[in-house]
C-alpha positions as CSV (number, residue, x, y, z in Angstrom):
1,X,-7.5,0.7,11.5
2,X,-4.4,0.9,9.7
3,X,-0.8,1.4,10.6
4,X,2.5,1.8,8.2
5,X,5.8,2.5,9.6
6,X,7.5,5.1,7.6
7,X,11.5,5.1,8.6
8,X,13.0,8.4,8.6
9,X,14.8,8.0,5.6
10,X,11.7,7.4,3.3
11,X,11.0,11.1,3.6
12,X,14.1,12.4,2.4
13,X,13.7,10.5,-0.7
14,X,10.4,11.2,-3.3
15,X,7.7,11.9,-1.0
16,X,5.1,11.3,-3.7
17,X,6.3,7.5,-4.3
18,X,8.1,6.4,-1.4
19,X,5.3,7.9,1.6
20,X,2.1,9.3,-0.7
21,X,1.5,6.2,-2.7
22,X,1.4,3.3,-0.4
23,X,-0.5,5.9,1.7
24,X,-3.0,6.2,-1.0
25,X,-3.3,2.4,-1.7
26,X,-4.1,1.9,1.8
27,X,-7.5,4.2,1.4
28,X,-5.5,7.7,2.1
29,X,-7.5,10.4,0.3
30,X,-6.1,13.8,0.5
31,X,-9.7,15.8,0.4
32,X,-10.5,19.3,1.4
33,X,-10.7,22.9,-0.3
34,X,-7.1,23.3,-1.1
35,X,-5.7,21.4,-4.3
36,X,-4.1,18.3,-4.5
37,X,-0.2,19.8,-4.4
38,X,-1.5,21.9,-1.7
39,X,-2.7,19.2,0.3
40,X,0.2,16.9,-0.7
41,X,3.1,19.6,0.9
42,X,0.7,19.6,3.7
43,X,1.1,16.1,4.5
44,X,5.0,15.9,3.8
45,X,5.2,19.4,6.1
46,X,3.2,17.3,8.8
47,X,4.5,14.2,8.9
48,X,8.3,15.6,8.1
49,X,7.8,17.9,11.4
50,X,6.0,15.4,13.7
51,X,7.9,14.7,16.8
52,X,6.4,12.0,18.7
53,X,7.4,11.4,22.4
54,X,6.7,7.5,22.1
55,X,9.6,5.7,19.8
56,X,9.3,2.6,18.8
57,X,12.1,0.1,17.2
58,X,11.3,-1.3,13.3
59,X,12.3,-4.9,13.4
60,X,12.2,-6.6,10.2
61,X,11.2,-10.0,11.4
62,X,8.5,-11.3,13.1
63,X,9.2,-13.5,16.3
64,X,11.2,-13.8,19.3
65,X,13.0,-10.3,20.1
66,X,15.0,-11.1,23.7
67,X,11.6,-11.9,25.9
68,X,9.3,-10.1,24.0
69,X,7.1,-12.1,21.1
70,X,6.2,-9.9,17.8
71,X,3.1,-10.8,15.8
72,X,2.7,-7.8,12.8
73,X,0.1,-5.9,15.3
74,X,0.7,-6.6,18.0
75,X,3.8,-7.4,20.8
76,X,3.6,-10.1,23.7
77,X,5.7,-9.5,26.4
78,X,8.0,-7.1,27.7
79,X,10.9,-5.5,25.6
80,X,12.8,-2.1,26.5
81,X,11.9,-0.8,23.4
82,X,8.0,-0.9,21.8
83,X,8.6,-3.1,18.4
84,X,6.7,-2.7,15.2
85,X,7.4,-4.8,11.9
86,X,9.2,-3.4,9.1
87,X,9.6,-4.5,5.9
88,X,9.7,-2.4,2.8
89,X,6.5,-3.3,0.4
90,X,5.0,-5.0,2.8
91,X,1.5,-5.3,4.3
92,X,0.8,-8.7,5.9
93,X,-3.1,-9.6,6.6
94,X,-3.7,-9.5,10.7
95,X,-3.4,-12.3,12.3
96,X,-6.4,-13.8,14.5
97,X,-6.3,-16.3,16.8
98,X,-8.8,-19.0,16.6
99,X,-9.9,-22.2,18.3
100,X,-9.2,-22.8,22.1
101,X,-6.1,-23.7,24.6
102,X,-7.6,-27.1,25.0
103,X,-8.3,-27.4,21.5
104,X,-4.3,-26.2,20.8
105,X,-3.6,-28.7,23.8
106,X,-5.6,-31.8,22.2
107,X,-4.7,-31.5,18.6
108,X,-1.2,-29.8,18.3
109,X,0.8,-30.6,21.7
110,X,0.0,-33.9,21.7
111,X,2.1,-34.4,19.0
112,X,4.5,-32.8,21.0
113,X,5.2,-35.2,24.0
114,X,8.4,-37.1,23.9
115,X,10.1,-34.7,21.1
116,X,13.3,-32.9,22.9
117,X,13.3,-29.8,20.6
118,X,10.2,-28.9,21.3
């Protein structure tokens, strides 16, 4: 699964640069019977007419938004507003988690105790 955010104003520029390619380097393949232009004003017709009923807000850092926590697929906690990250160009790897709580516990927030700014 993939997942671009494409801000409104990227499709009033050049649809075939701005939206098409990075489509097209993320595995997009524009396949069918009708040619390639065809398929192409297709796509910018679709996606330029697309009203979705759920809005999100781009943010274009990762972090601490008011009580909600942004990682680049996913938000923890609630904010009034769904985030996603923005940032033109970019495509960061997922993030995973790994190892346990205890593990986190033992070998990072021990280091922890006794430090006021943490």
């Amino acid at each position: 699964k993939k997942r671009w955010n494409i801000p409104a104003r990227t499709m009033t520029g050049d649809f075939g640069k701005d939206v098409l390619g990075p489509l097209v380097d993320m595995g997009l393949r524009l396949a069918g019977s009708r040619s390639g232009r065809n398929a192409r004003n297709d796509l910018q017709s679709y996606l330029g007419g697309f009203d979705s009923a759920q809005r999100a807000r781009l943010v274009t850092r990762l972090g601490w938004h008011d009580s909600a926590f942004l990682l680049p697929e996913q938000q923890v906690g609630v904010h009034s507003e769904h985030l996603h990250f923005y940032e033109a160009g970019s495509q960061l790897p997922p993030i995973s988690e790994a190892g346990t709580l205890e593990q986190w516990q033992e070998q990072i927030g021990a280091l922890c105790v006794g430090n006021h700014r943490l």
